[in-house]
VEXMARDO-706369 format. One line per 4 residues: number of its first residue (from 1); their letters; for each residue x, y, z of N, C-alpha, C, O. Coordinates in nm, 4 decimals. Layout:
N
NUM = A = X Y Z X Y Z X Y Z X Y Z  ...
//
This chain:
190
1 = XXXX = 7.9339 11.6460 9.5798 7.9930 11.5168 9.5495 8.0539 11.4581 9.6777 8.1100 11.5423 9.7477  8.0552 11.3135 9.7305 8.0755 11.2736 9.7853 8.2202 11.2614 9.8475 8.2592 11.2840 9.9620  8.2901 11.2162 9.7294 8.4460 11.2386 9.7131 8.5145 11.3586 9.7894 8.5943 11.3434 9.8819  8.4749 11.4739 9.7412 8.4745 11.6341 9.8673 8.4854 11.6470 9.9439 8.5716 11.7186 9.9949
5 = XXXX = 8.3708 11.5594 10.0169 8.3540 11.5410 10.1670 8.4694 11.4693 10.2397 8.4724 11.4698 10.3628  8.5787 11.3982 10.1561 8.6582 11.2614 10.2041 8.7892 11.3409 10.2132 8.8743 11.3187 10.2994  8.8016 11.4550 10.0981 8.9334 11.5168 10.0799 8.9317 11.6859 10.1427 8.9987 11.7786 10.0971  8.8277 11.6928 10.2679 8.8348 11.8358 10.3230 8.9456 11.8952 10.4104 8.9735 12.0148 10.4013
9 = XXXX = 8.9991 11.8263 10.4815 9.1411 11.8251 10.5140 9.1622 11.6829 10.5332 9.0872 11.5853 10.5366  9.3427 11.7090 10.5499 9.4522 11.5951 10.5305 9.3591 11.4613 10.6629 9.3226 11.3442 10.6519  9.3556 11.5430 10.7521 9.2989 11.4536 10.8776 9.1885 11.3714 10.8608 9.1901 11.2577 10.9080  9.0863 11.4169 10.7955 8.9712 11.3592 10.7675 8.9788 11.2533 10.6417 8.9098 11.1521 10.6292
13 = XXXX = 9.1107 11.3167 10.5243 9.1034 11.1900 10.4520 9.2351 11.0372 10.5028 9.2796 10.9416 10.4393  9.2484 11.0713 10.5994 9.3362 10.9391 10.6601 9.2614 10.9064 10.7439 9.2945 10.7894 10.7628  9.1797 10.9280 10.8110 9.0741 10.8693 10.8829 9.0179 10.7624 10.7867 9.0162 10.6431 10.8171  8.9612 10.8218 10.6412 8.8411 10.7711 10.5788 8.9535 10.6833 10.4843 8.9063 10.5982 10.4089
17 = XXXX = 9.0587 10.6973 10.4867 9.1642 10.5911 10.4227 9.2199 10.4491 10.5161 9.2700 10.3448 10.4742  9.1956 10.4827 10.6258 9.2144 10.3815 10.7357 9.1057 10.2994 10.6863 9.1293 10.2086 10.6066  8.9769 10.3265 10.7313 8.8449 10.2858 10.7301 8.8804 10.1693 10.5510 8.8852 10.0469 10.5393  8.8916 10.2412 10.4822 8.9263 10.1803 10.3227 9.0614 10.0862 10.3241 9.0980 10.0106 10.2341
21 = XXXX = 9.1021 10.1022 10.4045 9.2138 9.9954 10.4159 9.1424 9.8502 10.5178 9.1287 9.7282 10.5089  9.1158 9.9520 10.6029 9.0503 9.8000 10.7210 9.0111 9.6840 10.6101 9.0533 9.5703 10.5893  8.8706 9.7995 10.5251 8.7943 9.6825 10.4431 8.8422 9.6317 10.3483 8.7786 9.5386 10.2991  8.9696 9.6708 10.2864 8.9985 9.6434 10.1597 9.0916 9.4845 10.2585 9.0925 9.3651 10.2285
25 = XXXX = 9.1479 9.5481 10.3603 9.2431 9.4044 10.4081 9.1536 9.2537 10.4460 9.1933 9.1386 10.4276  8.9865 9.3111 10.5195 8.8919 9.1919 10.5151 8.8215 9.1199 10.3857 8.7587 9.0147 10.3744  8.8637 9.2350 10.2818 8.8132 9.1681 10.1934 8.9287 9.0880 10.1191 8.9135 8.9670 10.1024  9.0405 9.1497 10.0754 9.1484 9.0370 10.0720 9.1650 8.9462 10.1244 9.2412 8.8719 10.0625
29 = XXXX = 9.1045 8.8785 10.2852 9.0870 8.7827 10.3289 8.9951 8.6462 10.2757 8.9968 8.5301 10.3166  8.8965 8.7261 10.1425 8.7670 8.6017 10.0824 8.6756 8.7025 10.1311 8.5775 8.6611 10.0692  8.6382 8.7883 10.1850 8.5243 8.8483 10.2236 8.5052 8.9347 10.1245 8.5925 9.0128 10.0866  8.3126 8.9217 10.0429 8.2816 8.9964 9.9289 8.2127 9.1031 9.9816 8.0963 9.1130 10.0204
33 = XXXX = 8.3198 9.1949 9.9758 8.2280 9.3441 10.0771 8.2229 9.4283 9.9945 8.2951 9.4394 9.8954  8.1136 9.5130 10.0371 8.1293 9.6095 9.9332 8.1505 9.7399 10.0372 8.1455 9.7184 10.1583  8.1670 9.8345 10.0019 8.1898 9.9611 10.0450 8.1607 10.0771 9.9989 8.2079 10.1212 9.8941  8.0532 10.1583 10.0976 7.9875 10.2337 10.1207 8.0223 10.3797 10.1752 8.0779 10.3590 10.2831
37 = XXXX = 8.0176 10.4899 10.1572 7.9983 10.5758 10.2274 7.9158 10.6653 10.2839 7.8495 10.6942 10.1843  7.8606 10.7457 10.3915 7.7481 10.8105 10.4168 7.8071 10.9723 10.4307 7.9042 11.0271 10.4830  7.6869 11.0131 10.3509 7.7067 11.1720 10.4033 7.6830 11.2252 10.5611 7.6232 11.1662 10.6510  7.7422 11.3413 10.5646 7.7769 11.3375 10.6917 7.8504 11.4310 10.7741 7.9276 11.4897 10.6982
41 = XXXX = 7.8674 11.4838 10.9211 7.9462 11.5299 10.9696 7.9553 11.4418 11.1006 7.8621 11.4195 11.1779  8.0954 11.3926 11.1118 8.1846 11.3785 10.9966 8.1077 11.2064 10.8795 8.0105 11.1310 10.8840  8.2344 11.2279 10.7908 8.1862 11.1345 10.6898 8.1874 11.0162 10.7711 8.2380 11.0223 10.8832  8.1196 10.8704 10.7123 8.1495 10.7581 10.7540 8.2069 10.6617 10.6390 8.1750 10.6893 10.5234
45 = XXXX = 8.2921 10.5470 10.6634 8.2704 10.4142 10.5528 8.2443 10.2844 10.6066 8.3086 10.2447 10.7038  8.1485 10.2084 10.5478 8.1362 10.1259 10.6186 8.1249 10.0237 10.5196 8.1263 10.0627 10.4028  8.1118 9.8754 10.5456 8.1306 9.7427 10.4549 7.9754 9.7146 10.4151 7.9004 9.7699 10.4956  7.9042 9.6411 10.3087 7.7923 9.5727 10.2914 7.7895 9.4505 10.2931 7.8058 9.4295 10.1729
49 = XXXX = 7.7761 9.2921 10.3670 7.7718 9.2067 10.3120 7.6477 9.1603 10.3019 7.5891 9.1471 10.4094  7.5645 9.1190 10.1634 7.4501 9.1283 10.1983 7.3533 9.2643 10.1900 7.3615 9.3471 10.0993  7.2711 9.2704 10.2890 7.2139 9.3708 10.3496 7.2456 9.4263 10.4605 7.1825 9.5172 10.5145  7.3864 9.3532 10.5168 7.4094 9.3860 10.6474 7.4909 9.4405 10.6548 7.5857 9.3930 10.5924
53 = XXXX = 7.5174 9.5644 10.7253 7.5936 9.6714 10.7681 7.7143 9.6626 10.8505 7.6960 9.7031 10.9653  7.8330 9.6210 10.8241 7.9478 9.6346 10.8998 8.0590 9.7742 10.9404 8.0988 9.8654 10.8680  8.0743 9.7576 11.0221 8.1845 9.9133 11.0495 8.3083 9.8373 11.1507 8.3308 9.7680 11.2499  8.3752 9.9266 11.0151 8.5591 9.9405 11.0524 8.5416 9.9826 11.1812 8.4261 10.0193 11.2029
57 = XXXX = 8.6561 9.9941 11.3238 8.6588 10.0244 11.4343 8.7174 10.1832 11.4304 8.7770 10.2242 11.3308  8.7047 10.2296 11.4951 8.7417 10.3930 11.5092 8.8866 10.3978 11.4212 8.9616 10.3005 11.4297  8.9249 10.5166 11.3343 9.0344 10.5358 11.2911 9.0942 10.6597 11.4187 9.0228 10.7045 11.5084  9.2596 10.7003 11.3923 9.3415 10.7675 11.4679 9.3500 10.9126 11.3579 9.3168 10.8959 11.2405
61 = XXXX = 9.3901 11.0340 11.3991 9.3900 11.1294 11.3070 9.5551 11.1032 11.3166 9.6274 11.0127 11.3581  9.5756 11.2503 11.2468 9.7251 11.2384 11.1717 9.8161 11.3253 11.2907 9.9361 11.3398 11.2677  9.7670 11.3741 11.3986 9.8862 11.4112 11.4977 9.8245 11.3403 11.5951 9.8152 11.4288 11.6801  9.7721 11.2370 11.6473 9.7913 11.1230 11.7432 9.8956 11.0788 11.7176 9.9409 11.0590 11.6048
65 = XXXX = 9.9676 11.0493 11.8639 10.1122 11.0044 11.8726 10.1021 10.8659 11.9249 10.1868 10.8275 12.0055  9.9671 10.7551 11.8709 9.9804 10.6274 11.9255 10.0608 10.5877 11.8038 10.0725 10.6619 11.7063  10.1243 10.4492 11.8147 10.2033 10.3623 11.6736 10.0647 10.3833 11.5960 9.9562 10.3757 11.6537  10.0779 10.4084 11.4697 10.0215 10.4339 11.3302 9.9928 10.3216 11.2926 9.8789 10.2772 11.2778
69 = XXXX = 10.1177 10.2539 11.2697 10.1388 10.1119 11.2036 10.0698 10.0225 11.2672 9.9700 9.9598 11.2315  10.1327 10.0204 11.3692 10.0301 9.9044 11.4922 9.8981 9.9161 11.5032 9.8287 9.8145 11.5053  9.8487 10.0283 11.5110 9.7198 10.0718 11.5321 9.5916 10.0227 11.4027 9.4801 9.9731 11.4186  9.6759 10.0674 11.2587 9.6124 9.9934 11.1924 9.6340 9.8239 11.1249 9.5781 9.7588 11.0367
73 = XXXX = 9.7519 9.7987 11.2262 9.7439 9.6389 11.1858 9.6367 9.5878 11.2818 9.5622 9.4955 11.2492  9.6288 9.6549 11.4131 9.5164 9.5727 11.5277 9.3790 9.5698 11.4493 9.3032 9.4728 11.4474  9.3531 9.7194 11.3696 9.2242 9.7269 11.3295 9.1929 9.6296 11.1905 9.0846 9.5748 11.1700  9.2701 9.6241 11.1324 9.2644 9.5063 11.0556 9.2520 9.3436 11.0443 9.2013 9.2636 10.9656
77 = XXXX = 9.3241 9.3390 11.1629 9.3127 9.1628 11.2405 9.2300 9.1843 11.2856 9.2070 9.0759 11.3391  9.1160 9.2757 11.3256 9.0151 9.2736 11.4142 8.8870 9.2657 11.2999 8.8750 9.3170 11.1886  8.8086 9.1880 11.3706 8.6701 9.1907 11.2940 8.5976 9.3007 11.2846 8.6074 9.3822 11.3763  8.5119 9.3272 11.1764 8.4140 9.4533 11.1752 8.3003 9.4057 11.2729 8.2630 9.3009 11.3256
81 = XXXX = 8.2632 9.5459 11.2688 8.1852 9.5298 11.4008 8.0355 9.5838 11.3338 8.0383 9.6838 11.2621  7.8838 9.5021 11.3643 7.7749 9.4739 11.3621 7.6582 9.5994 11.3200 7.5672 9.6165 11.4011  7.6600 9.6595 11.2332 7.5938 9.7597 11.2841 7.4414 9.7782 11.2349 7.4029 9.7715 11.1182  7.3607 9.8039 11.3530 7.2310 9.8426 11.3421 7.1177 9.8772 11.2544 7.0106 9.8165 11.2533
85 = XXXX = 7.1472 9.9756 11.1831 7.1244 10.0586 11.0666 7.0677 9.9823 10.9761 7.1323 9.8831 10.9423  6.9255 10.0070 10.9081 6.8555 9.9687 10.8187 6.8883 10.0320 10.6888 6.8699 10.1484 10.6530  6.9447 9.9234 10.6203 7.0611 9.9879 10.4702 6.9549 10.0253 10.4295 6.9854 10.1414 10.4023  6.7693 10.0093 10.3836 6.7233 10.0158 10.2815 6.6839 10.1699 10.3602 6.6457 10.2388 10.2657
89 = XXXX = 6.6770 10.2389 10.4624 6.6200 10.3574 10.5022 6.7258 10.4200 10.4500 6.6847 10.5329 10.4232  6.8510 10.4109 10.4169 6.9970 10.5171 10.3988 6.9701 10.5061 10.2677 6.9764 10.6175 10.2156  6.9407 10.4145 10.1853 6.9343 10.4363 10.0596 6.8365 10.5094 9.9898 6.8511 10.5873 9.8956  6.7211 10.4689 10.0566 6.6310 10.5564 10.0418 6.6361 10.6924 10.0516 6.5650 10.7684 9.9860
93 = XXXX = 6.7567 10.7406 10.1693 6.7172 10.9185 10.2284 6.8501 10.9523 10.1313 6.9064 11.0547 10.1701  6.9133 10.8904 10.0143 7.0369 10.9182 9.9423 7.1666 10.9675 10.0205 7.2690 11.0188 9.9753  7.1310 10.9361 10.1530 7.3172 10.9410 10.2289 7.3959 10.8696 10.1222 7.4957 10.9222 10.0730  7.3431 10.7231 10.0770 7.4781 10.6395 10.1216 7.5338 10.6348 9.9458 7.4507 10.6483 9.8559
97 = XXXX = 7.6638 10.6167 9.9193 7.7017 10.6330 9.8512 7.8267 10.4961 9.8073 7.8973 10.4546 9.8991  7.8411 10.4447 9.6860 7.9016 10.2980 9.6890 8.0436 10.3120 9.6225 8.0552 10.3710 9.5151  8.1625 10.2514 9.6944 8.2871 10.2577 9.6188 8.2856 10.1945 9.5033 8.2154 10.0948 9.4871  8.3479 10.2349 9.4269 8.3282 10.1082 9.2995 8.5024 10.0475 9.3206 8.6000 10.0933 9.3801
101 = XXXX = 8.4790 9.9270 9.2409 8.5559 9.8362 9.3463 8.6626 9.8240 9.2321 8.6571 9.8497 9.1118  8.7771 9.7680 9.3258 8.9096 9.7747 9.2698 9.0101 9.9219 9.2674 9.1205 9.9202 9.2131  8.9600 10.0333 9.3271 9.0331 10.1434 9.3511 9.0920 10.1439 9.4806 9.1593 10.2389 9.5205  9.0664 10.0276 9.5573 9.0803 10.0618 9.7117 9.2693 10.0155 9.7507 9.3351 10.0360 9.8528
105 = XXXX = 9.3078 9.9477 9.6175 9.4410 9.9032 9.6664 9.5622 10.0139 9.6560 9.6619 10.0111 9.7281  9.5391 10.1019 9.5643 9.6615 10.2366 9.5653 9.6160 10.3085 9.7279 9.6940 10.3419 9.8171  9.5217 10.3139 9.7278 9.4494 10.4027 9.8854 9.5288 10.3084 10.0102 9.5878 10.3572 10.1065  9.5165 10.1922 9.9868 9.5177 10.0939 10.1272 9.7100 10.1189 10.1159 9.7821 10.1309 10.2149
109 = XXXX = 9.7599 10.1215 9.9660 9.9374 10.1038 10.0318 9.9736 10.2522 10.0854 10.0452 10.2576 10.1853  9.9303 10.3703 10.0278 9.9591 10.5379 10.0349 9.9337 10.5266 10.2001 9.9903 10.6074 10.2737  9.8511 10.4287 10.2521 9.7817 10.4430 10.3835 9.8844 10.4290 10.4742 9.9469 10.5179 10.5320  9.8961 10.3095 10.4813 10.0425 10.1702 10.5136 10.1552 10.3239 10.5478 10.1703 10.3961 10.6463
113 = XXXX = 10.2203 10.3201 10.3988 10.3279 10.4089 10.4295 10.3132 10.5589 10.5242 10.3931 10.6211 10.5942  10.1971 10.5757 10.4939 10.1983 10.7259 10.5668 10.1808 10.6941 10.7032 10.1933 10.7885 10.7813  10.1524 10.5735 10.7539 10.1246 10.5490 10.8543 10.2538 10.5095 10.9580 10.2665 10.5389 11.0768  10.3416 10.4349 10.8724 10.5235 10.4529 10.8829 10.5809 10.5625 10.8830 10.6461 10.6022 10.9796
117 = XXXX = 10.5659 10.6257 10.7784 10.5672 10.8097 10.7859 10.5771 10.8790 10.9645 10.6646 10.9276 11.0361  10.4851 10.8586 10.9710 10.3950 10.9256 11.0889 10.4676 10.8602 11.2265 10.5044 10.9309 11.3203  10.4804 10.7323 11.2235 10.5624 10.6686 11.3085 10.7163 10.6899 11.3303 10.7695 10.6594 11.4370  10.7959 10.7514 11.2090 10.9165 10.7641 11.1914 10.9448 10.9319 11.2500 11.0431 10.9695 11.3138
121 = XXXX = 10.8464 11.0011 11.2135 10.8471 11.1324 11.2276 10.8364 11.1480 11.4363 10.9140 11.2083 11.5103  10.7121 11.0683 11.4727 10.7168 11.0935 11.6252 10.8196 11.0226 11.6683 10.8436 11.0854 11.7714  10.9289 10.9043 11.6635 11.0545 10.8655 11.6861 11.1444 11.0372 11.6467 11.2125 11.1004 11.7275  11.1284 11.0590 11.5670 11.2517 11.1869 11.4997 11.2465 11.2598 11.6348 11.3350 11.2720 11.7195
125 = XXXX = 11.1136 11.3075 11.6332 11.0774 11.4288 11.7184 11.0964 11.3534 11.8541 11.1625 11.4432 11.9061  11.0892 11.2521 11.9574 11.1811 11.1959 12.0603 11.3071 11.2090 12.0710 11.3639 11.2012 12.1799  11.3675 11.2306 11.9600 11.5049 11.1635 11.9893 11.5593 11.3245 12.0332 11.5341 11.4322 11.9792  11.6593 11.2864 12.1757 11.7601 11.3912 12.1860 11.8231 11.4363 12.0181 11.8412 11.3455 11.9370
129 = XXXX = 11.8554 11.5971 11.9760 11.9241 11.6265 11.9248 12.0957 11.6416 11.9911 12.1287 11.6966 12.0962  12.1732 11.5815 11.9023 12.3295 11.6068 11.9452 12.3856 11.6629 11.8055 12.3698 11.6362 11.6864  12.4609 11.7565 11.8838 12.5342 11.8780 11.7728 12.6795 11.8126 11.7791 12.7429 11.8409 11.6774  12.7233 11.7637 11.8347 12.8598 11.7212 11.8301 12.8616 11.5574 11.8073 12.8247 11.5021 11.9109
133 = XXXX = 12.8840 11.4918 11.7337 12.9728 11.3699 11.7067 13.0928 11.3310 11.7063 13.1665 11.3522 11.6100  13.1461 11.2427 11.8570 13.2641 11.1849 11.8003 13.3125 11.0830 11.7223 13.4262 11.0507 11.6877  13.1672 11.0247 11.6953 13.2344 10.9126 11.6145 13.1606 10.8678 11.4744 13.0481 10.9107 11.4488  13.2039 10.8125 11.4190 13.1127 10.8053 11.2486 13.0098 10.6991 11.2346 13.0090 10.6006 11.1608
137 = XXXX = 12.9194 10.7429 11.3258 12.7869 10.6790 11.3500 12.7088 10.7311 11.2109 12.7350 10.8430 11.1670  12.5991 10.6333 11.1353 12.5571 10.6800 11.0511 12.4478 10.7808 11.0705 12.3698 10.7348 11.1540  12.4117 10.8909 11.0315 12.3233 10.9504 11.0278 12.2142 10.8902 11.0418 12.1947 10.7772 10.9970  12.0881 10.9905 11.1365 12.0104 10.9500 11.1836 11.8950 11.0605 11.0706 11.9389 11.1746 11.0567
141 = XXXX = 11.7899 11.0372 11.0130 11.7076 11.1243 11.0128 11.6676 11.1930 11.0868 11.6196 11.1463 11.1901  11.6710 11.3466 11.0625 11.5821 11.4599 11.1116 11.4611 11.4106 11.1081 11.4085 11.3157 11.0499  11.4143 11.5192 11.2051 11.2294 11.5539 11.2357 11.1692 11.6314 11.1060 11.0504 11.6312 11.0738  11.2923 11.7085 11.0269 11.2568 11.7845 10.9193 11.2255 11.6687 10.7935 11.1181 11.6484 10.7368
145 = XXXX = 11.3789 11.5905 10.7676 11.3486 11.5152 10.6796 11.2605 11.4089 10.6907 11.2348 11.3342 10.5962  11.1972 11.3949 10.8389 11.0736 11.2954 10.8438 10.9339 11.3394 10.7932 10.8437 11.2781 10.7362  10.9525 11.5040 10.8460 10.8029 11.5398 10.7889 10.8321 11.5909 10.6097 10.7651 11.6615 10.5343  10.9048 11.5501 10.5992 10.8953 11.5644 10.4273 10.8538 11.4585 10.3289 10.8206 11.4697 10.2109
149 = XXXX = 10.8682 11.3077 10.4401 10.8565 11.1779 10.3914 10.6525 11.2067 10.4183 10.5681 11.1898 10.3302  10.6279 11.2468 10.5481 10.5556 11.2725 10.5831 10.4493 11.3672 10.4792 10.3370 11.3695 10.5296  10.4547 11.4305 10.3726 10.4377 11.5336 10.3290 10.3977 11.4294 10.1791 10.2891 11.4000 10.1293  10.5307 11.3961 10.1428 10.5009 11.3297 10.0278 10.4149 11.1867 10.0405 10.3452 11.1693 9.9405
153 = XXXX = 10.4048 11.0922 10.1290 10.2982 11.0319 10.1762 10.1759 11.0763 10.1652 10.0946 11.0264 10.0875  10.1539 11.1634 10.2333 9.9931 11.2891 10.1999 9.9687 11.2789 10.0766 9.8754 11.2186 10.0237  10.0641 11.3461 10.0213 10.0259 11.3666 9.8350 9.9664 11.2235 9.7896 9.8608 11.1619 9.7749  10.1204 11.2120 9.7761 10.0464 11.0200 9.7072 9.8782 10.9314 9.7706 9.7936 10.8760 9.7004
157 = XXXX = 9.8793 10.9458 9.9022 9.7581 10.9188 9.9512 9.5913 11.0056 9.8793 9.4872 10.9493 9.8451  9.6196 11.1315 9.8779 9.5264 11.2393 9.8475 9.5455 11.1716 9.6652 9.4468 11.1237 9.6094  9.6632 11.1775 9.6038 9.6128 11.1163 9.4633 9.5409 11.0070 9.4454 9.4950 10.9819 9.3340  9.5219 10.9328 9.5424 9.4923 10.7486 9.5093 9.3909 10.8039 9.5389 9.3131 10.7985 9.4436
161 = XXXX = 9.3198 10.8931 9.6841 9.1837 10.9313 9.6916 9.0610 10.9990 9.6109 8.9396 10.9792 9.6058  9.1826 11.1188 9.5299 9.1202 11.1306 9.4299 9.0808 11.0914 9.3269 9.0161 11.1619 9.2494  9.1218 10.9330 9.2991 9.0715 10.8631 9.1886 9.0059 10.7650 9.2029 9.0147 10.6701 9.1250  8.8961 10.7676 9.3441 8.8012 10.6877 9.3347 8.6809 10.7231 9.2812 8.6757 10.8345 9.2291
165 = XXXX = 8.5771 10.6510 9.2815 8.4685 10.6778 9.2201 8.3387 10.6311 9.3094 8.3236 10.5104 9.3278  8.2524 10.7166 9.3606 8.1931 10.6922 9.4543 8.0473 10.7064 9.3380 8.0406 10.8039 9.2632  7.9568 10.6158 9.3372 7.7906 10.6226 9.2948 7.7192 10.5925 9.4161 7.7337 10.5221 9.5161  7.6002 10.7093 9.3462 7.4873 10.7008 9.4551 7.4114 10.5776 9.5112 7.3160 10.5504 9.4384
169 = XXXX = 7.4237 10.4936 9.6188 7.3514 10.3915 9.5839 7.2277 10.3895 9.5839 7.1873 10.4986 9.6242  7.1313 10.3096 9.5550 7.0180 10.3373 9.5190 6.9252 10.2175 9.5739 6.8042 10.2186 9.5962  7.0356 10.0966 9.5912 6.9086 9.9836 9.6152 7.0098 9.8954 9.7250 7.1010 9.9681 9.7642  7.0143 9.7795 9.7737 7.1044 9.6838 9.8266 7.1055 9.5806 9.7144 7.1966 9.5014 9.7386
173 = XXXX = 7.0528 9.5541 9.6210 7.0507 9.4380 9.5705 7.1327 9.4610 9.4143 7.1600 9.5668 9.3578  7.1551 9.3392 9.3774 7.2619 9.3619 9.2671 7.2053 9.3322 9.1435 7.1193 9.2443 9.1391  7.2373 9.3877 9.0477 7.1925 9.4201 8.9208 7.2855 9.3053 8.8057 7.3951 9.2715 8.8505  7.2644 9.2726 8.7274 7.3355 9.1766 8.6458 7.4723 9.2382 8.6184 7.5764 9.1728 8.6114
177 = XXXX = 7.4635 9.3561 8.6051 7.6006 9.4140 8.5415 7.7284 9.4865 8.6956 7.8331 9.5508 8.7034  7.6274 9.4203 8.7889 7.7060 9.4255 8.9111 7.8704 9.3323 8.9194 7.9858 9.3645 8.9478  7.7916 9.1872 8.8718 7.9231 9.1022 8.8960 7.9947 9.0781 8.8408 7.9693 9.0015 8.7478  8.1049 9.1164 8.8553 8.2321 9.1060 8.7862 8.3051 8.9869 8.7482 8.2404 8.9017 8.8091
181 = XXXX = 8.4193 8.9098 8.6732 8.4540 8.8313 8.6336 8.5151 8.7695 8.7344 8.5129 8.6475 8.7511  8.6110 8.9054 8.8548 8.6398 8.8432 8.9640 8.5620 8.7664 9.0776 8.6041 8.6812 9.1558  8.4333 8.8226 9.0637 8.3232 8.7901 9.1294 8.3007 8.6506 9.1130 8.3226 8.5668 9.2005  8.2565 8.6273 8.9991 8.2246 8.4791 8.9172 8.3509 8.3556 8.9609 8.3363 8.2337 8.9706
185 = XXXX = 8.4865 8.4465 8.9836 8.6063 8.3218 9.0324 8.6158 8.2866 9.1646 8.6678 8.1869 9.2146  8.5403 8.4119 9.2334 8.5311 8.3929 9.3700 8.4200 8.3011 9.4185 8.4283 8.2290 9.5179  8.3091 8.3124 9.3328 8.2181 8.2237 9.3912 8.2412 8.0954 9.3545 8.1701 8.0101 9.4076  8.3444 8.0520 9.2566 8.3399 7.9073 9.1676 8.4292 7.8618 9.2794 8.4124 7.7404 9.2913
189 = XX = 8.5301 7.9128 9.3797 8.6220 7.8948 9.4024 8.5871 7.8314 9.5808 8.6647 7.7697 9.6537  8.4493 7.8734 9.6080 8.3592 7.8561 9.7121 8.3413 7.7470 9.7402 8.2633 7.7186 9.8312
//
């Protein structure tokens, strides 16, 4: 199962949760994307519009010490990028595999926060420790109590992951029982 492949360790599913956030934030923009995944080492996700193949920009793993936050706001303001790949050969060789849509928004916030998480935790771990206080400065979070925020972020992320639903895709083209009601408001709205 496809899903498996996304939740093999913590690292690999915040990679493939970045990637699901990028697209879920271009498609909140008006963009009708769909989203794909390929089997793989490692996995990929990438957007459909059309027949045409878009890809999210590289994701960061979970002990890179660049800003988290920043990193995936750049990749989000940033356009997907063009890709090559003849969808009807992937469908054909059964790599590719299709999100079904509307699961991507618990994934995209678990993302967000862990990604604050992660940012709060490498600040913790900078900061001089001081054992003595003279004055009644408010407490600062630990490095401990960051990676616990850190910890429970994971979870919540790994639950939203586990409740997607990935089908085999089979064709590029859409079937009557493809479009949804939201679909129908989006195009009236065109």
């Amino acid at each position: 199962m496809y899903l498996e492949q996304l939740l093999v360790s913590d690292d690999v599913m915040y990679r493939a949760a970045q990637a699901i956030t990028v697209i879920h934030a271009r498609r909140s923009e008006g963009s009708w994307l769909r989203i794909i995944g390929l089997d793989g080492n490692p996995t990929e996700l990438l957007a459909i519009r059309g027949e045409r193949l878009l890809r999210p920009s590289s994701s960061i793993g979970l002990h890179t010490e660049l800003g988290h936050t920043q990193h995936l706001h750049t990749r989000c303001a940033s356009p997907l990028g063009a890709d090559p790949t003849n969808l009807q050969m992937l469908t054909d060789s059964g790599r590719a595999h299709e999100l079904q849509h509307g699961a991507e928004t618990p994934v995209s916030t678990a993302t967000w926060g862990l990604a604050g998480a992660l940012d709060d935790l490498h600040r913790a771990r900078q900061r001089p420790t001081r054992k003595l206080r003279l004055w009644r400065a408010p407490a600062t979070p630990t490095a401990h109590e960051e990676q616990q925020k850190v910890a429970a972020w994971t979870a919540q992320l790994r639950a939203a992951m586990q409740a997607l639903e990935f089908t085999q895709l089979r064709s590029v083209s859409l079937g009557w029982d493809d479009v949804t009601e939201d679909m129908g408001d989006m195009q009236a709205s065109a």
